[in-house]
N, C-alpha and C positions, 0 to 999 in steps of 0.2 A: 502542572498544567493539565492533569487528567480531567476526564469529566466526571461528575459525583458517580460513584457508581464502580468505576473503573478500575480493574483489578491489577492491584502491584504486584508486577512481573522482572523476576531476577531470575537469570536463566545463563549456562553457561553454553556458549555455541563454538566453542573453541573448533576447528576440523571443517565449520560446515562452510561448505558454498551456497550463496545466496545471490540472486540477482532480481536488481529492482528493473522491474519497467515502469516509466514514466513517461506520462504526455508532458506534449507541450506548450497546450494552450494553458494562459493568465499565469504567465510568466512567475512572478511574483508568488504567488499562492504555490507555485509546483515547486519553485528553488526552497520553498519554504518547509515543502511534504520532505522534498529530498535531504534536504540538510538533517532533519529529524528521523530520518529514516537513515544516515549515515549515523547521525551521534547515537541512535539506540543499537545498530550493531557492530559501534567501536565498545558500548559499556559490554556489552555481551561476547567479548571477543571476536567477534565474525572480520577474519583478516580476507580470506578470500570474495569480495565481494565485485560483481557485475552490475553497468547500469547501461543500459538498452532505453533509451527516449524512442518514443511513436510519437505518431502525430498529433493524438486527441486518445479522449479515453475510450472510445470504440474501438480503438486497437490493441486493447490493454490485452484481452483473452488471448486474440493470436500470439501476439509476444509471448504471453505467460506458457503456454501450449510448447512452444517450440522451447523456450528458457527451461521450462520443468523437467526435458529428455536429459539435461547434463546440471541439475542445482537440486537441493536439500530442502531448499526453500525459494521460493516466490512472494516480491513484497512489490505491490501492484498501487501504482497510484497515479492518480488524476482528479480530477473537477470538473463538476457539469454545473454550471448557473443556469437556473430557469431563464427565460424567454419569454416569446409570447405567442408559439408555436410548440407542437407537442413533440416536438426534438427534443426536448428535454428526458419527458418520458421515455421514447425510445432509446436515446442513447442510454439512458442510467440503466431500465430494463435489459438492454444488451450486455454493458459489460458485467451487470451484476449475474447474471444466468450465464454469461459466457467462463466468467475466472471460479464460478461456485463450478460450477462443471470438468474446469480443466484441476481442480483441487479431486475431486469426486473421480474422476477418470482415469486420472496419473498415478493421485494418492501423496501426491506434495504439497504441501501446505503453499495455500496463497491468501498470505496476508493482504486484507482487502481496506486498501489505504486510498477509497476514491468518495471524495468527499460531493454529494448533491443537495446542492445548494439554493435557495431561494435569491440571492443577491449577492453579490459580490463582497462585502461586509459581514456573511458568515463566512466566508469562504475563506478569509484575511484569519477571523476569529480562530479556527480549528486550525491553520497552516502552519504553526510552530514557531511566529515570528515573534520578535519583540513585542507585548501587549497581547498577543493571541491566548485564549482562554486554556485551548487545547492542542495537542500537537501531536494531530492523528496519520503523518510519515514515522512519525516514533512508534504509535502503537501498533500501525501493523506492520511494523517490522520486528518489534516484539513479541506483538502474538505470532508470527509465522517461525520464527527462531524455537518459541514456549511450546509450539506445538510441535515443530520436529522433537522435540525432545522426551515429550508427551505419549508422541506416536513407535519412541523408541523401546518404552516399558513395555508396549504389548507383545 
């Protein structure tokens, strides 16, 4: 289901604590991130794992902030559909500066599994479901797993 390009990641996460935050708007598209982001750190052995729901993905940073004082990793997901107001912009701009920051600050990886989207039919597309192209709660729960592991060499 990767998208062209996308690098196969096998990674052992045995030990690590990881917790996902996820919003909760468009239902359907989020059970979809999380389900994928549950089956990518059962293949990676991740048994300790935490899920924290907010409300929308503007609250993805603050979760992630306070999640990253006690996790190994941070696997951060939501969806923003354009509009026709620049809510869009703002919101996506927010959480993307807010969880690049709390990665950058802490030094925890956060998997950046929040998907912004023109329509609601990309949003289906990338969500990990049945028919979905891509199933981008898998990968960044992948990469944040690939990268604790990553950050463990140096």
């Amino acid at each position: 289901m990767s998208g062209a390009g996308a690098p196969t990641l096998t990674v052992d996460g045995t030990g690590l604590r990881v917790t996902v935050v996820a919003a909760s708007w468009h239902t359907t598209v989020m059970d979809g991130l999380l389900a994928g982001a549950r089956r990518a750190l059962d293949a990676a052995h991740v048994t300790d794992v935490r899920v924290v729901r907010v409300p929308g993905t503007f609250e993805l940073p603050v979760a992630a902030a306070v999640a990253a004082r006690t996790s190994d990793a941070v696997v951060a997901l939501g969806v923003v559909i354009r509009g026709g107001t620049p809510h869009f912009e703002y919101v996506c701009q927010g959480a993307t500066l807010g969880l690049t920051d709390v990665a950058v600050r802490t030094g925890v990886p956060v998997g950046f599994g929040v998907l912004t989207c023109d329509d609601e039919q990309q949003a289906l597309d990338r969500a990990g479901l049945e028919g979905s192209h891509e199933d981008k709660g898998a990968e960044a729960a992948e990469a944040a797993v690939a990268t604790v592991v990553a950050l463990r060499g140096l």
